[in-house]
C-alpha positions as CSV (number, residue, x, y, z in Angstrom):
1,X,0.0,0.0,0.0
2,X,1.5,3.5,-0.9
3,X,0.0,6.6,-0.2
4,X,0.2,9.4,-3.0
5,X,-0.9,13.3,-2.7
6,X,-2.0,15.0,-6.0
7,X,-1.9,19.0,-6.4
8,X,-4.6,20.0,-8.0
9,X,-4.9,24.0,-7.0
10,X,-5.5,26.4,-9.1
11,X,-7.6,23.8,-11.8
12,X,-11.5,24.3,-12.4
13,X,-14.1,21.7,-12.6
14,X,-13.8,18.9,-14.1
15,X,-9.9,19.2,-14.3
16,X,-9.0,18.1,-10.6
17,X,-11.6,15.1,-11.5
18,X,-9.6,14.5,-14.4
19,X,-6.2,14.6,-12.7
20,X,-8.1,12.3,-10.0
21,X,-9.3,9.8,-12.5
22,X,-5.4,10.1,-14.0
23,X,-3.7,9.4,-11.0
24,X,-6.2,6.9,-10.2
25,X,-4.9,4.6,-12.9
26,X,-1.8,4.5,-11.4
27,X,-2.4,2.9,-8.5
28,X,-2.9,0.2,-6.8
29,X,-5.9,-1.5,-5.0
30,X,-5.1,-0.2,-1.4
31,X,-3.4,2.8,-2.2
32,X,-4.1,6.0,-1.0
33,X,-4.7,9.2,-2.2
34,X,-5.2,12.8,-1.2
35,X,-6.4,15.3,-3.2
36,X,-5.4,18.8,-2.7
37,X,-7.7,21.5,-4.4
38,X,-8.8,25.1,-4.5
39,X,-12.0,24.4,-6.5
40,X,-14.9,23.7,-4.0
41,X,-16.8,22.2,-6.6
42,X,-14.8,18.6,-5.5
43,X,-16.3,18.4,-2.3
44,X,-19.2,16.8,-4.4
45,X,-17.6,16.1,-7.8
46,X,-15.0,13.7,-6.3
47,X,-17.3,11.5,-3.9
48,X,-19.4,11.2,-6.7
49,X,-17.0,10.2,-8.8
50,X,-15.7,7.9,-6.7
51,X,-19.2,6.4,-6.2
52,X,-19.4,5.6,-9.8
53,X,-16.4,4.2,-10.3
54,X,-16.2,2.0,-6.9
55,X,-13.6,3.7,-4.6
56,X,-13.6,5.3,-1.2
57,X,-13.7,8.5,-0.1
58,X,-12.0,8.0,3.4
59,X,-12.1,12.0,4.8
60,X,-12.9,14.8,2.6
61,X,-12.0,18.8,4.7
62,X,-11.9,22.4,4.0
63,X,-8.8,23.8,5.7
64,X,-7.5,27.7,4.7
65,X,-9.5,28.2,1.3
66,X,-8.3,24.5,0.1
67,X,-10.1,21.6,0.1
68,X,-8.5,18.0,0.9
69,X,-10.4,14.7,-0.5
70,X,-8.4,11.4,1.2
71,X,-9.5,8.5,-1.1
72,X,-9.0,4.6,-0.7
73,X,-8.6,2.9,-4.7
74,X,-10.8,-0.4,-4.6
């Protein structure tokens, strides 16, 4: 299991999905990622997007104008 961290500040909707969904392929059943964004549109596009496509959304936080989604791949 590896945990990654993904910058995706400073991208609109539906880039930081898109980097998600990217990253995503790289990884491994287990892994971990966090997603770090600006956009507050991914407090709902990524949980949803991880509902579709099976993964886990293990913590998602607004902290200091950024927003932090901590997903589980599946």
């Amino acid at each position: 299991m590896s945990q990654e961290t993904l910058n995706a500040r400073r991208l609109l909707c539906p880039l930081p999905v898109i980097r998600t969904q990217d990253k995503v392929k790289t990884l491994k059943t287990g892994d971990i990622l966090t997603v770090e964004c600006t956009d507050p549109g991914v407090m709902q596009d990524i949980p949803a997007w991880c509902r579709i496509n099976g993964h886990k959304v293990l913590e998602s936080r607004a902290e200091n104008g950024e927003y932090v989604i901590v997903l589980e791949v599946i």
